[in-house]
C-alpha positions, -999 to +999 in steps of 0.1 A: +069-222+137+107-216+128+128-209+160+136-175+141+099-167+144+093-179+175+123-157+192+112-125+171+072-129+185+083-134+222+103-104+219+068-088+208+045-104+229+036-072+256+018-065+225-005-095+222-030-104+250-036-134+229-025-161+205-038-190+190-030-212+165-048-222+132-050-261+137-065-286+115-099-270+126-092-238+106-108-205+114-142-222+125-122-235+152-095-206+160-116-175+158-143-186+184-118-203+208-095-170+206-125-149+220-145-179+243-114-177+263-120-144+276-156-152+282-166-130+252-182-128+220-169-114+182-177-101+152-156-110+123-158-100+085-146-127+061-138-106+037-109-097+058-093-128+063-062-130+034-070-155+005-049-162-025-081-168-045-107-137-039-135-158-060-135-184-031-170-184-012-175-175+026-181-210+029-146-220+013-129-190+035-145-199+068-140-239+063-110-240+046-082-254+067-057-229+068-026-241+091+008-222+096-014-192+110-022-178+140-054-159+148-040-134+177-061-106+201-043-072+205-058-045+225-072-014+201-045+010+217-018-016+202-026-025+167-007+002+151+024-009+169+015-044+161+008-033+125+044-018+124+062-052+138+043-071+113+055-047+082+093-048+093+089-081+100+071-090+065+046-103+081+010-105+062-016-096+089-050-090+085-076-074+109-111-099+110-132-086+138-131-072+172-145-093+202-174-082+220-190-086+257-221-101+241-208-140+237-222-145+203-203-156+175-212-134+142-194-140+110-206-110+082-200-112+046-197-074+032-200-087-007-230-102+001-240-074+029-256-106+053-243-120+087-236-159+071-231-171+109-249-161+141-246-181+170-247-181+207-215-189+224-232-213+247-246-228+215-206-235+198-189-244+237-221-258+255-227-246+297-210-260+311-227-273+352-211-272+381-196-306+395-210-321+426-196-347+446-222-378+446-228-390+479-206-423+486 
């Protein structure tokens, strides 16, 4: 991220009660992280993620690699001003999903009108046990 960047979102970041960036792992990889964190769920449309190419599938959305973005969670009582920060900044931003207490990961296609992924948390992250000591 240009140091520009970087010294404009810090000034911003009350707004934000998260940010993550899109890695080599793309969305598959961001979106769920973003929301596991919390020890939550989300429901994302992929309709909503910004494409240059509207023809691609949800396959080619979801799995394409997308770097130089960040995937970010902003409390519902700050997304307007968020929304106005990312406008004056000329920022392209795009709203995806919302998380949700449930910890399941569901991806819905609104062209299509089907949920193309639905999958437990536990089922993405694994459960982690709880260490024990082995007796010496």
């Amino acid at each position: 991220m240009p140091k520009s960047a970087e010294l404009k979102l810090e000034a911003h970041l009350s707004v934000l009660a998260l940010l993550h960036d899109v890695g080599a792992g793309g969305l598959p990889n961001a979106l769920p992280e973003l929301v596991h964190d919390s020890d939550l769920g989300g429901t994302f449309e992929i309709r909503d993620v910004l494409v240059a190419d509207s023809s691609m599938s949800p396959m080619e959305i979801w799995c394409n690699e997308i770097q130089e973005r960040y995937v970010l969670a902003i409390s519902t009582d700050k997304v307007d001003v968020f929304e106005k920060i990312a406008k004056r900044e000329r920022c392209p931003l795009s709203i995806v999903g919302m998380a949700t207490a449930k910890e399941e990961l569901v991806v819905t296609d609104r062209l299509f009108n089907q949920d193309i992924i639905r999958l437990k948390m536990s089922t993405l992250f694994g459960k982690a046990g709880r260490a024990r000591a082995r007796p010496a």
